[in-house]
N, C-alpha and C positions, 0 to 999 in steps of 0.2 A: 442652532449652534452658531456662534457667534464664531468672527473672522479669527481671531485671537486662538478659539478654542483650535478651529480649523489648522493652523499652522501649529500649535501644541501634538496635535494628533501626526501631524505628517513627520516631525522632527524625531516624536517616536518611534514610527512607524522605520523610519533610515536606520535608527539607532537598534532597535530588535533584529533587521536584516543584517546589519553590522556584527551583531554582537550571536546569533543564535546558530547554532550548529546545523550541517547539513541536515537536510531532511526533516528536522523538527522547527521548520519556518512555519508552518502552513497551519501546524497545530498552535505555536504560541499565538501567532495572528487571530484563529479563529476564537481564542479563550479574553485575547486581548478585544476585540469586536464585540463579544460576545459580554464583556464587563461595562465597554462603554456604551453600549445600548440601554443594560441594564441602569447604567450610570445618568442618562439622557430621560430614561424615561420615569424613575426617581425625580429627576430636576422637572422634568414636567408637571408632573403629577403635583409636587409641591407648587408649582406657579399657577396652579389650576385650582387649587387651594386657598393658595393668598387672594386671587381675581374672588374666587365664590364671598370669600368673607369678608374683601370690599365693597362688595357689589351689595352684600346683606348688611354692612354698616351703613353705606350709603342712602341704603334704603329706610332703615331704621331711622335714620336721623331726615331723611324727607319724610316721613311722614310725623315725626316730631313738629317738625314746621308746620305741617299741613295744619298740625291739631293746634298748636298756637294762632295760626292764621285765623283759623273758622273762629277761633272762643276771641281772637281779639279785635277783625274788622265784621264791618258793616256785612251783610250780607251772605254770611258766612265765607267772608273771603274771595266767592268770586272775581271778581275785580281786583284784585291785587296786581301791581307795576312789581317787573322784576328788579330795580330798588329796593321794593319794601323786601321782597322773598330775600334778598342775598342778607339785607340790613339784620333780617330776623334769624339769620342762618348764622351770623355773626355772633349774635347778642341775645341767644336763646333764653338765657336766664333773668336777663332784664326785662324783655315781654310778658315772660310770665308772671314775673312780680307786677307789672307795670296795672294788668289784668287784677290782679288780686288788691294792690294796693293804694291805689290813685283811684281807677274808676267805678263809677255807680253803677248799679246794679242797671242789667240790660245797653250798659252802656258800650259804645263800639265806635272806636277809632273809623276813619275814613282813608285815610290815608297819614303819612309822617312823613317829617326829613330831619335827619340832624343838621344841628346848625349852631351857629354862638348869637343867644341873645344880650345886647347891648344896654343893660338893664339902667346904665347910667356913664358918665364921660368915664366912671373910676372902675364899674363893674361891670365884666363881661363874663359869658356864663356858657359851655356846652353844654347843649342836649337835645333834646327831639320836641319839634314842634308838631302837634297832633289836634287837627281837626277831629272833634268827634261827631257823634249824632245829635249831645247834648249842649256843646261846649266846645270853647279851645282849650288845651293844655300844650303850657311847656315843661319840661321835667327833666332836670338831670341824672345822668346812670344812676349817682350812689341815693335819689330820692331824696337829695337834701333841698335843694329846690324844686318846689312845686306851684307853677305861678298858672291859676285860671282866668278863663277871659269869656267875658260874653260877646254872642255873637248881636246881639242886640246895639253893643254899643261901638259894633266896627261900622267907619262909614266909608271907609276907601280901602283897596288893596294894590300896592303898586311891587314890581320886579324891578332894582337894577342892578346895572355892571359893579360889582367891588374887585376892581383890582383885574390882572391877565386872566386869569382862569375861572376865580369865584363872580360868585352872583350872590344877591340879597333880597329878602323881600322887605318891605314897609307897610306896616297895618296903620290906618288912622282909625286911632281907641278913644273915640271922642273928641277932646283935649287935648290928649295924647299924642305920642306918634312913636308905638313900636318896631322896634328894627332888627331885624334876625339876618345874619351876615357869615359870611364864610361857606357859604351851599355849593357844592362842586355839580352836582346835576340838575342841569337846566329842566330836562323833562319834565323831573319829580318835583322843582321849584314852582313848575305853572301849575302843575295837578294840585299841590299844596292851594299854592293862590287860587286859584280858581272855584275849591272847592270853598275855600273861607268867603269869598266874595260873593259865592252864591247862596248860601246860604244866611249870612250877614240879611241880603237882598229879600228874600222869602221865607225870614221868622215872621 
C-alpha cells in the first residue's frame, strides 16, 4: 500500500468515527476492513498478473533473438558482444530479412556495427557493416544498398577518433580507401576491425 493510499484510509477511518452512531462503530470498521483487504488483494492479484505476462513476453521475445542469433552468426551465436544482442533486439525484422535476403547459403555474419559509410565527398549512407564467413557486407535497413567487398583485396584496417564522442574505421580496398564513420561504440568498433583484419590476413 502506497503512502498516498495510507493517508486516504486514516482520513476515512476519522470520518466513519465522526459520522457513525454509538455502538455500531466496531461493526462499520470491521465491513469497512474487511472491503479493503478484499480491495488490496484484487490489486495484488492483478499486479501478479501483469508481472507473469511480462515476464512471458519477455521471454518470448528472448528467445526470438536467440533464434535470430544462432541462424545469423558464426557459430551459432555463441560469441555474440552485448551490442550485437541489444542491436538485434532492436531491429528484429531487419535480421531476419538480412538472413533471407542478402546472404548465401551457409553464410554467417561474424559480428556487425552500424555506421554511416562515406561512399563519396557527396554520398553518405547508414547501415551495418558486417564481416562474414564469406565476405564483407554493407547494407542499409530498407536493402537499397547493398555493397560487397572482398577480403582478399583488404590490405590494411585502421580505427580513428571522428569527432567527441564517434569513432571510424578505414579499410584500405586496394586503391581504395573505405571509410565508415559515425560508430558510437568503441568495443564493438575493434571487434569489427579486428575481425576484417584477420581475416583479410589468413585468406
Amino acid at each position: 500500500m502506497n503512502i498516498y493510499q495510507t493517508i486516504l484510509y486514516k482520513v476515512e477511518d476519522m470520518l466513519i468515527k465522526l459520522f457513525t452512531k454509538k455502538g455500531k462503530y466496531a461493526d462499520v470498521k470491521a465491513g469497512i476492513e474487511q472491503k479493503r483487504a478484499e480491495k488490496e488483494q484484487a490489486r495484488l492479484l492483478k499486479q501478479q498478473e501483469k508481472e507473469r505476462l511480462k515476464r512471458e513476453r519477455e521471454e518470448q521475445e528472448r528467445r526470438e533473438i536467440e533464434a535470430i542469433i544462432a541462424n545469423l552468426l558464426e557459430h551459432n551465436g555463441q560469441n555474440y558482444s552485448p551490442y550485437e544482442y541489444n542491436e538485434i533486439k532492436r531491429n528484429k525484422v531487419f535480421f531476419r530479412s538480412l538472413i533471407q535476403r542478402v546472404f548465401e547459403p551457409n553464410e554467417k555474419a561474424l559480428a556487425f556495427i552500424y555506421c554511416e559509410y562515406d561512399k563519396s565527398s557527396k554520398k553518405e549512407i547508414f547501415g551495418y557493416l558486417i564481416p562474414t564467413n564469406k565476405r564483407i557486407i554493407f547494407v542499409n535497413k530498407r536493402f537499397s544498398v547493398i555493397q560487397r567487398f572482398r577480403y582478399q583485396t583488404v590490405r590494411n584496417v585502421n580505427w580513428f577518433k571522428d569527432g567527441l564522442l564517434e569513432r571510424g574505421l578505414k579499410i584500405q580496398y586496394g586503391k581504395r580507401r573505405l571509410e565508415f564513420d559515425e560508430i558510437f561504440d568503441q568495443d564493438q568498433l575493434i571487434r569489427v576491425g579486428n575481425i576484417i583484419l584477420n581475416k583479410s590476413r589468413n585468406i
